[in-house]
N, C-alpha and C positions, 0 to 999 in steps of 0.2 A: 402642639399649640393647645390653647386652653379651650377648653370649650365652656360656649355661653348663650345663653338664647334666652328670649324676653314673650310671655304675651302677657295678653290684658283683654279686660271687659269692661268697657264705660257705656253706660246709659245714655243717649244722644239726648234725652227729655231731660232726666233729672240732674245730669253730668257726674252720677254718682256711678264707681265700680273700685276694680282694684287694677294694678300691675302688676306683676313676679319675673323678679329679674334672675334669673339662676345660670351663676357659675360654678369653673371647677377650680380648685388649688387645692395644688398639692395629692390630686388624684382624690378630693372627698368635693363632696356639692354642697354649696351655701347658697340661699334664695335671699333677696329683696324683697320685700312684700310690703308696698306701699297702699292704702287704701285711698281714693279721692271721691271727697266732697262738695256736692256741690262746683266741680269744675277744680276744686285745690288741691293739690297734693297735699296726703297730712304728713305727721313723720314716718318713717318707712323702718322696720323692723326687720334684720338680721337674723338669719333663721337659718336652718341646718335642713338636709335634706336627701333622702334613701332614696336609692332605685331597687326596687323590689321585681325578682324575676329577669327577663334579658327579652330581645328583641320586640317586637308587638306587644307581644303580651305582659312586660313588665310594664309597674306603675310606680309614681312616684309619690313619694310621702314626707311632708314638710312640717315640723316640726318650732314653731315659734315661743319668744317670749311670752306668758301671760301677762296684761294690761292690768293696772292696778283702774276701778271705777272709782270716780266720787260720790259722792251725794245727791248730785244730778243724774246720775246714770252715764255720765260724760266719762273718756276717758281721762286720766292725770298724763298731764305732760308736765315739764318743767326745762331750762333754759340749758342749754346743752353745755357742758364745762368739763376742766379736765383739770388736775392740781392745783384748781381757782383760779382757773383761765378760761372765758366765756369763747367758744367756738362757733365757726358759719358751719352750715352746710357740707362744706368740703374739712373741717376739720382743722380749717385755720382762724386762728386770734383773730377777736374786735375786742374792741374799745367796751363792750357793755352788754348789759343782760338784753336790752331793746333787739340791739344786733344782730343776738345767738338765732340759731335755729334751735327747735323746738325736739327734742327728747321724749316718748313716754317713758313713765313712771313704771317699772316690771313687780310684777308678785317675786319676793325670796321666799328659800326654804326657811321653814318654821327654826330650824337646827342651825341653818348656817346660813347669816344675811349674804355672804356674799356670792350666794347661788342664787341663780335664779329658776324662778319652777316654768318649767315647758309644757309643752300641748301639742295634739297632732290637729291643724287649721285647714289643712288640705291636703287632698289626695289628687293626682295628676294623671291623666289614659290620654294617648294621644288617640286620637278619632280620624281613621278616616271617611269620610262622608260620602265619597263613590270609587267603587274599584277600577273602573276606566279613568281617560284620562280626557273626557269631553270637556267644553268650556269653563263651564262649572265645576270641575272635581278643585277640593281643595284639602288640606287636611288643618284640623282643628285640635283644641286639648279639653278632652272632657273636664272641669275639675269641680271637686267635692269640697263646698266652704262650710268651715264647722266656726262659730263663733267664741269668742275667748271662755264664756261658760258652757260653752258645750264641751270645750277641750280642755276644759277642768275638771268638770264632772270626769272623763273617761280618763283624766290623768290618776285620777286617786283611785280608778281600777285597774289601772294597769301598775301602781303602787303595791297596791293588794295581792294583784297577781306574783309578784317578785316576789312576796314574800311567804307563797307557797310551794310545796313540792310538788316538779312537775308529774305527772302522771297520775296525782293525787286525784278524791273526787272532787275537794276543794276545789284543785287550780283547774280541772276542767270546767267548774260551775260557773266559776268566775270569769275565765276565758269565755265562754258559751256567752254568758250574761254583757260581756266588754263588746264581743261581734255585732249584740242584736242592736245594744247600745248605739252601737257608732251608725248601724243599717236606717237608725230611726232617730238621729241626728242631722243637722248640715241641710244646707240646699247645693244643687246643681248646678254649673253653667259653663257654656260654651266658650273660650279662651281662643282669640284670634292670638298666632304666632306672629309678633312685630316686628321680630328680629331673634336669627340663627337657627333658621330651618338646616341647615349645615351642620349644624352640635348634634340636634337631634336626628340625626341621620348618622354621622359617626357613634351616637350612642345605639344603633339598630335596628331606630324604628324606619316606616317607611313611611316619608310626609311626600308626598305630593301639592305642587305649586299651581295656581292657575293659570294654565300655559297661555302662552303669546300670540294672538290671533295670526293663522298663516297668511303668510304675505304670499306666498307661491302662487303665480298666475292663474287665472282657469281658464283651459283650454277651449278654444272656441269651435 
């Protein structure tokens, strides 16, 4: 069976965070990563996604479209279609552009429009918060958000990097320089699991759940 599991971080004040919905097909990982506004979901972005290392101590690395900005600083969406057919949500027909749901607009490669340029947006540590397993233990997902120009900037050094020899001083320089980069990058934040603490547990890690208060009598 496939495995899938969901968290997220919303702001109970500003109703602003994100989701990451991340499945497996076909034995590769694909993430959802939807950001919400003010209490709305916006459009949610299809993104690819690495497990680096194995058990505990591996992490994961999520890789998204880059977001085209406008003039505003806003991002570019436009009406979601497919062979001049305005689509919902789900991917099926209406009647009209009002209708569609809403698409961003992605950066392509300089060379070839119909690529699009990618960025590493987050990094994933599952966290456990206490090694017992008292009322309070629970397990969490550390994760690291890098913003669409932050994982631009690190994309065109990690372009760089491909096109040196490895071993070289060059590609060490540029490596060394891409680390410090991404270490002084990004903010941090705590990821409630909402759903498939199961996935993550067949992929190694060890999550612990907040257990169920004992009903078991007390002796008198």
């Amino acid at each position: 069976m496939a495995k899938e599991f969901e968290i997220s971080k919303v702001d109970k004040t500003t109703k602003n965070g994100t989701y990451i919905d991340i499945k497996e097909e076909s034995g590769k990982y694909y993430a959802t990563v939807t950001d919400v506004v003010g209490g709305e979901r916006q459009p949610s972005r299809r993104s690819f996604m690495d497990v680096i290392g194995s058990g505990d101590k591996a992490f994961m690395v999520i890789k998204a479209p880059i977001r085209e900005v406008g003039d505003n600083g806003e991002f570019l969406t436009r009406a979601r279609q497919k062979e001049g057919q305005f689509l919902d949500a789900k991917g099926k027909p209406v009647g009209s552009e009002a209708e569609a749901a809403r698409e961003y607009v992605y950066k392509t490669q300089k060379d070839d429009s119909s690529k699009l340029v990618y960025g590493q947006v987050a990094t994933l540590n599952v966290s456990n918060t206490k090694a017992d397993k008292t009322p309070n233990a629970f397990t969490m997902v550390s994760v690291k958000l890098y913003s669409d120009a932050e994982a631009l900037i690190a994309e065109r050094e990690v372009y760089k990097l491909g096109r040196l020899e490895k071993g070289s001083e060059a590609h060490t320089k540029v490596s060394d320089d891409l680390k410090a980069l991404r270490k002084s990058q990004g903010r941090t934040e705590n990821f409630f699991i909402t759903k498939g603490h199961e996935a993550l547990r067949e992929m190694g890690y060890t999550v612990r759940l907040k257990p169920e208060a004992d009903s078991t009598p007390t002796p008198e």
